[in-house]
C-alpha positions as CSV (number, residue, x, y, z in Angstrom):
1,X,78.3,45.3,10.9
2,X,77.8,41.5,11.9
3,X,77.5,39.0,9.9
4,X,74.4,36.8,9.8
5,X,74.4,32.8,9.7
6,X,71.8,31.1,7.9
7,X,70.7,27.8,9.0
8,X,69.3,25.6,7.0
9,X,65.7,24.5,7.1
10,X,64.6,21.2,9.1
11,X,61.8,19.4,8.3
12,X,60.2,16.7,11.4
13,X,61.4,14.2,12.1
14,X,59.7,11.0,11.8
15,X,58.8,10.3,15.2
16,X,57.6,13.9,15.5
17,X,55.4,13.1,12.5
18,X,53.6,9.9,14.0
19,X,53.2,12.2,17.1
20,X,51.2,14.9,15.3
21,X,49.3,12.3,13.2
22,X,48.3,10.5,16.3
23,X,47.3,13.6,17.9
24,X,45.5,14.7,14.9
25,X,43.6,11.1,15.0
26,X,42.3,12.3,18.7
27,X,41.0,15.0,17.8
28,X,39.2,13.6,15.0
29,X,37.8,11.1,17.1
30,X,36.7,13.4,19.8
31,X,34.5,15.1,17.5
32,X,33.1,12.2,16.0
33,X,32.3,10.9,19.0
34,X,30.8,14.3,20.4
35,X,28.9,14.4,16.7
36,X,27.5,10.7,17.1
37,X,26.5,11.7,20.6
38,X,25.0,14.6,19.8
39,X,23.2,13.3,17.0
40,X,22.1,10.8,18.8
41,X,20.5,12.6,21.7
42,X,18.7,15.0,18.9
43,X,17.1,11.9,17.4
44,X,16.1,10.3,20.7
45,X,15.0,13.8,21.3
46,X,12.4,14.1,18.5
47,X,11.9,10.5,19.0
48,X,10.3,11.8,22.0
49,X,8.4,14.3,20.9
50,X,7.0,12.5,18.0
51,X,5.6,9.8,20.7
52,X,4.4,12.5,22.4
53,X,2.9,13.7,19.4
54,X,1.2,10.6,18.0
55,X,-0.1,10.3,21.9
56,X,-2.0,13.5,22.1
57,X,-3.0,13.8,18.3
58,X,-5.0,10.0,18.7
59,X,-6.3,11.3,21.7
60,X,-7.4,14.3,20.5
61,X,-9.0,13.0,17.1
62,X,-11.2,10.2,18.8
63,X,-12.0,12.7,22.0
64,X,-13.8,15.1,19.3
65,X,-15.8,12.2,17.8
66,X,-16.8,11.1,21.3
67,X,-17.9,15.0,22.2
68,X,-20.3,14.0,19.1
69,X,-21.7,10.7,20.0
70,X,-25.5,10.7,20.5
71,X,-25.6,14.4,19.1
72,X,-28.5,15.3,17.2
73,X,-29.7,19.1,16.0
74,X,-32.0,20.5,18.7
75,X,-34.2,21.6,16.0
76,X,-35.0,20.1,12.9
77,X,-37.0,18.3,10.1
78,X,-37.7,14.3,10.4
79,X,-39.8,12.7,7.4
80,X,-42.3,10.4,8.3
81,X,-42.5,6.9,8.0
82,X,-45.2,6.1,4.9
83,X,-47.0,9.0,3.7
84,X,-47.8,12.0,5.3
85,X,-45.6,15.3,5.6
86,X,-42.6,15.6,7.5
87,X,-42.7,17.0,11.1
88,X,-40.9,20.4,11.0
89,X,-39.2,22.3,13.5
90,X,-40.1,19.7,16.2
91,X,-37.3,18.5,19.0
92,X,-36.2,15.1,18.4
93,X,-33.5,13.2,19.8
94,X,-30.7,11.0,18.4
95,X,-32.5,7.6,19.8
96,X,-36.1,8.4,18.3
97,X,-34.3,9.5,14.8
98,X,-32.2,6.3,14.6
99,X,-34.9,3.9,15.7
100,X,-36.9,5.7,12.5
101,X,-33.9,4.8,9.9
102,X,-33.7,1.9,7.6
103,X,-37.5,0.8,8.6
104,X,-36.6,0.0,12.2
105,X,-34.3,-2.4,11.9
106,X,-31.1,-1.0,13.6
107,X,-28.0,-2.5,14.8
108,X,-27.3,-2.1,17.9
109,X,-23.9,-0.4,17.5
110,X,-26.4,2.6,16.2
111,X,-28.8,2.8,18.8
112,X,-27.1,5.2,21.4
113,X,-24.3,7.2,19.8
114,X,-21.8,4.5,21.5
115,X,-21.1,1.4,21.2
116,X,-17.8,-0.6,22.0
117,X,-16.3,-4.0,21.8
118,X,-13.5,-5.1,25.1
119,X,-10.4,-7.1,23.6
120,X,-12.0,-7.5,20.6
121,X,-14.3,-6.5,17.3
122,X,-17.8,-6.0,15.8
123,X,-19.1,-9.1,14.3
124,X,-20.7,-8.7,10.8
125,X,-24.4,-7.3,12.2
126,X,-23.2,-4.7,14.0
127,X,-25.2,-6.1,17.5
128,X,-22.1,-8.0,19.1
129,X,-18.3,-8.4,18.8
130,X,-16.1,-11.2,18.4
131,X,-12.8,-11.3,20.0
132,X,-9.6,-10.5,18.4
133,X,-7.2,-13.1,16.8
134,X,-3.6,-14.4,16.7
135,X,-2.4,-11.5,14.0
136,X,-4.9,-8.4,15.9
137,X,-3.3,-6.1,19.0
138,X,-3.8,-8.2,22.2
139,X,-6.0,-6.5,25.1
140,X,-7.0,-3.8,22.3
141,X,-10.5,-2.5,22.1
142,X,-12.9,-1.2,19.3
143,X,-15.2,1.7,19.7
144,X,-18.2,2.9,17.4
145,X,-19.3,6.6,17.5
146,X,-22.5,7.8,16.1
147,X,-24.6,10.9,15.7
148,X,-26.6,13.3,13.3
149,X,-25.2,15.9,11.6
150,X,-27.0,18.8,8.7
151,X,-23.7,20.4,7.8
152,X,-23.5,22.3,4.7
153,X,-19.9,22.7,4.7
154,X,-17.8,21.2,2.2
155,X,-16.2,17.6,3.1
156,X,-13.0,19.0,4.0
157,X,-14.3,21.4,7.1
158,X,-17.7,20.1,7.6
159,X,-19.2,17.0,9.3
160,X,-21.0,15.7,6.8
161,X,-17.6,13.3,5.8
162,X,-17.2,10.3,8.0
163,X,-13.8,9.4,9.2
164,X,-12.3,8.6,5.5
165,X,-13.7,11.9,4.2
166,X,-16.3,10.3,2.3
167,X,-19.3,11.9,2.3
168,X,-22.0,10.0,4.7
169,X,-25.2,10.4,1.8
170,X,-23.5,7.5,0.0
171,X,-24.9,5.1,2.9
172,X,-28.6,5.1,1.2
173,X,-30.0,2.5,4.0
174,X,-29.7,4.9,7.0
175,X,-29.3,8.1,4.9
176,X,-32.2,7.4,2.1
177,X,-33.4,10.0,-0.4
178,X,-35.9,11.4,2.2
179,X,-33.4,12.7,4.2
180,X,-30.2,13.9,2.3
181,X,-32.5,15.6,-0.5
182,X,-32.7,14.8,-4.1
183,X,-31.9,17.0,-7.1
184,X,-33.3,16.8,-10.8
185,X,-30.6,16.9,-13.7
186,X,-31.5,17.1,-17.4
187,X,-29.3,14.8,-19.8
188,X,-28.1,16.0,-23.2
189,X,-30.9,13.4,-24.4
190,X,-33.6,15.8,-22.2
191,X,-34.5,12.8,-20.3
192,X,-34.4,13.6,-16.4
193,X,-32.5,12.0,-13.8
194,X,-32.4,12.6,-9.9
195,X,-29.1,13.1,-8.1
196,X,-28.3,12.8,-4.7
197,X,-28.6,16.5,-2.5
198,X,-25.2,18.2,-3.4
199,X,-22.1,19.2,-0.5
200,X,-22.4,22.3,0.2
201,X,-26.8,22.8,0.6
202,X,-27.9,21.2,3.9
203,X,-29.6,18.2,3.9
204,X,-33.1,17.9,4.0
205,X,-33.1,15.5,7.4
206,X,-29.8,15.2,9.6
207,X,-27.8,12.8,8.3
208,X,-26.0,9.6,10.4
209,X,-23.0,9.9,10.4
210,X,-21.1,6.0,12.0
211,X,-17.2,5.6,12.6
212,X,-15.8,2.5,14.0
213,X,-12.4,2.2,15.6
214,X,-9.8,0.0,16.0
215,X,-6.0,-1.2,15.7
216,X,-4.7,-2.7,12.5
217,X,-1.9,-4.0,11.7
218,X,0.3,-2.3,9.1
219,X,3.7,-2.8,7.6
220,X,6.1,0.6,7.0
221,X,9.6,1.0,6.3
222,X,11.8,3.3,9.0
223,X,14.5,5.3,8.7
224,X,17.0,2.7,8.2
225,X,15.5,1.5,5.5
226,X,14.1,-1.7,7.2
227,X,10.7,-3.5,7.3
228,X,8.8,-2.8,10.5
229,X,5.4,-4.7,11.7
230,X,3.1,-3.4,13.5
231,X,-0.6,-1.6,14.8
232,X,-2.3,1.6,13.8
233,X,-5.2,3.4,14.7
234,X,-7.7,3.1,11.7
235,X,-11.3,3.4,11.3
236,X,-14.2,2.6,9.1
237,X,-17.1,5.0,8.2
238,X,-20.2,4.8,6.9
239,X,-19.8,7.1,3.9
240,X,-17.6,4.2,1.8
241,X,-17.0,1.2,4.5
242,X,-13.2,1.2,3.4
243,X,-11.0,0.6,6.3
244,X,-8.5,3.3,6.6
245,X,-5.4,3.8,8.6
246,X,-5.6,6.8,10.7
247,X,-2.2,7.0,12.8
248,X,1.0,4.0,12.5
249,X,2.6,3.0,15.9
250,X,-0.4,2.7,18.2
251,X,0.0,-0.8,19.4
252,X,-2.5,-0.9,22.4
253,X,-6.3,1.3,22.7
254,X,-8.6,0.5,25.6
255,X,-11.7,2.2,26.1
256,X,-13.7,2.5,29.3
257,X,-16.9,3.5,29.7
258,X,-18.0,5.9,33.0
259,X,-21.9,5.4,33.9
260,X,-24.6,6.8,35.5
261,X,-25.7,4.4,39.0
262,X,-27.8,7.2,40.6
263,X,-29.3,10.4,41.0
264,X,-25.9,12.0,41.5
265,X,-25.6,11.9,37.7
266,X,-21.8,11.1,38.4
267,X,-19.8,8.3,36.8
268,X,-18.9,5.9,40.0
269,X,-16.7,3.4,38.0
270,X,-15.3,2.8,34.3
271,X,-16.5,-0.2,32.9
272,X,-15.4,-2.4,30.2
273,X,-18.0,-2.6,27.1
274,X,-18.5,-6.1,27.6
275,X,-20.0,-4.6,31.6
276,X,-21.8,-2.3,30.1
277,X,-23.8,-4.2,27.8
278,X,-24.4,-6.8,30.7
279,X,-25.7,-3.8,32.9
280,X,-29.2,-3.5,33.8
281,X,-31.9,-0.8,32.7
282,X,-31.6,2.2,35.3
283,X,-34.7,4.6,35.9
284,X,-33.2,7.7,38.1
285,X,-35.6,10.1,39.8
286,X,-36.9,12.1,36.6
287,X,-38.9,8.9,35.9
288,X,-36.7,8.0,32.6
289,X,-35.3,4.5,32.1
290,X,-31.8,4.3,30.7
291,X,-30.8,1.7,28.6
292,X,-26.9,0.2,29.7
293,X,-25.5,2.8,26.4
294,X,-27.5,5.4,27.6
295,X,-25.9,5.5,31.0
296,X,-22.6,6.0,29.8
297,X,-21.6,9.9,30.8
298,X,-17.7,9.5,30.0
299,X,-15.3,7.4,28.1
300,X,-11.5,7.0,29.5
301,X,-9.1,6.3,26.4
302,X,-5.7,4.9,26.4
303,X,-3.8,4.3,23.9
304,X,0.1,2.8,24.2
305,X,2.5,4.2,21.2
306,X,5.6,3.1,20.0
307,X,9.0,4.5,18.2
308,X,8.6,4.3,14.9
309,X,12.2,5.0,13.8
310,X,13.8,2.0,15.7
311,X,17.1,4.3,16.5
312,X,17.0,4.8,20.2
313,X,19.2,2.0,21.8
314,X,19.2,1.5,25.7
315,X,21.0,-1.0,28.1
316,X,23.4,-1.8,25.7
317,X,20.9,-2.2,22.4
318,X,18.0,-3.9,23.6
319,X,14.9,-2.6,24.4
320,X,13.5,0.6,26.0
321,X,12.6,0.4,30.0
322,X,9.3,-1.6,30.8
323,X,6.2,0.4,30.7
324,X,2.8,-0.5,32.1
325,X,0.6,-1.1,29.7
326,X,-3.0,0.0,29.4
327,X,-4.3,-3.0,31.4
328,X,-1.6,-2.5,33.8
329,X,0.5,-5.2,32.4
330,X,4.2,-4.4,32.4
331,X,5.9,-4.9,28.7
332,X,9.4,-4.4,27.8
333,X,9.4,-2.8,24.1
334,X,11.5,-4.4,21.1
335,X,15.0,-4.1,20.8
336,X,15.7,-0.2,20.0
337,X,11.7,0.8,20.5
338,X,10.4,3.1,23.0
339,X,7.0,2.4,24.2
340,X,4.8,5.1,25.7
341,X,0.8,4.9,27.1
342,X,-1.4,8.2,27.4
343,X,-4.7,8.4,28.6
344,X,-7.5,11.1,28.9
345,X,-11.0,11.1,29.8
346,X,-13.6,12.5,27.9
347,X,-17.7,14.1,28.8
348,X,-20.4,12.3,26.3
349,X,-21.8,15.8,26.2
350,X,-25.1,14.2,24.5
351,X,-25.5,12.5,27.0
352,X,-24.7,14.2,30.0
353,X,-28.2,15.3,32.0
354,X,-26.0,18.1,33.3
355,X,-22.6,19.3,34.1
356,X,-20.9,16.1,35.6
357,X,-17.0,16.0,37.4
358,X,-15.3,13.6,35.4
359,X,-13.4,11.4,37.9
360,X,-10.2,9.2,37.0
């Protein structure tokens, strides 16, 4: 039987200790840095999508108020002017039933369903624009949409709210008692008191509905915790005339306007507002003469979006890769902003004779 020796135990050495420690520290780092990357690429990731996001949701809200501009119900009930009865079940367009409100007198943002001001804003009247100062979005224009509307629906899935969800019966100059309806309360006195028609029964006369938009600027705090500066889609409406901001980190929005020149009924060329309002009457073959707002078919938007999170660092921290804005100006973003334009063009279905291609 042999005999075993037992050794006794070592511990390492100290040089074999600094070696472990030091390998340990690598490895720690490694996955730091693969965390930090990764991280990073996942927030530069949604970074992207959120631009992408913003992009198409601005888009998409002001295309669906342009599908509306000029729209008025095919049949319907208008009350005279004076005395008389109203005319019932009679077809009546959006430019007779404005020109009828507030006893003619009109601005002339309301006239057509559209109305727009280039590199700048509507002045107090509501018939002309002044242009945008040193603390408004720079080459950034404002567009007005309006159009009719006898939705019963609530506020919340109806049209009878304008862009602030308030509801468009409040504006008693172009939507008087004649038209939204009138309803008699008794008091706990007895006495009697009339109320404005109620959401939810339609109106007795389509009602206007008006929303003007334009960039803002606006303050918000990012991610980091830091103060940012800068533009947001907002609009106005006619149901409270508060200003309200829509969507942060639009910093650009042009809006051009495609119109008719011919019998083609085809939109040859997109035109500033400032053209259009300098273009001429046009009377095409069916005898009618179209007024410069009338003529316009299409509107081609663009709007330029930024980062709002201020975390995506390129070319060694400053500022994202030029873009070409929508003038066709090329800007180089902030340091750590990512700039982005989008642009989509959209049918004026109200006033579209018929069918029309819809050319870039």
């Amino acid at each position: 039987m042999s005999a075993f020796k037992i050794r006794p135990v070592r511990g390492l050495t100290l040089v074999e200790l600094m070696v472990a420690m030091v390998i340990g520290l690598v490895v720690v780092l490694v996955a730091t840095r693969l965390f930090v990357g990764s991280r990073a690429t996942q927030r530069a990731t949604d970074e992207t999508a959120a631009l992408f996001e913003t992009g198409q949701m601005v888009l998409e809200l002001l295309g669906r108020e342009i599908a509306n501009a000029g729209f008025y119900p095919v049949v319907s009930t208008e009350p005279t002017v004076g005395s008389g009865a109203p005319s019932t079940n009679v077809l009546v367009s959006y430019d007779a039933a404005v020109k009828g409100l507030h006893n003619g007198v009109v601005p002339d943002a309301y006239l057509y369903g559209l109305y727009g001001c280039a590199d700048g804003k509507l002045n107090a009247s509501l018939s002309g624009c002044v242009a945008n100062g040193a603390g408004d979005p720079s080459g950034s224009d404002t567009v007005l949409v309006s159009y009719f509307t006898n939705d019963a629906f609530s506020l919340d899935v109806g049209q009878r709210a304008d862009c602030s969800r308030s509801d468009v019966a409040n504006d008693a100059s172009f939507n008087p008692k004649e038209r939204v309806g009138e309803v008699t309360k008794s008091s706990a006195s007895g006495a009697t008191k009339e109320a404005r028609g109620p959401i939810g029964l339609p109106p007795a006369s389509p009602l206007l509905v008006v929303n003007r938009f334009f960039l803002r600027s606006v303050n918000y705090v990012d991610d980091r915790g830091q103060r940012v500066s800068t533009f947001a889609l907002a609009c106005q409406g006619n149901g409270s005339k508060d200003e309200v901001v829509l969507v942060p980190g639009i910093v650009q929005m042009t809006v051009r306007y495609g119109v008719l020149s011919d019998d083609t009924l085809r939109p040859q060329s997109y035109l500033t507002a400032t053209d259009v309002r300098a273009l001429s009457t046009l009377t095409l073959g069916d005898g009618v003469a179209y007024q410069p707002w009338q003529r316009v078919v299409s509107v081609r938007l663009c709007v330029m979006v930024r980062s709002l999170s201020g975390t995506r660092f390129q070319d060694g921290g400053t500022g994202g890769a030029n873009v070409v804005d929508c003038n066709g100006t090329s800007v180089t973003p902030p340091t750590g902003v990512v700039y982005r334009t989008f642009t989509q063009v959209f049918g004026v279905k109200n006033r579209q004779l018929r069918t029309v291609e819809l050319p870039l």
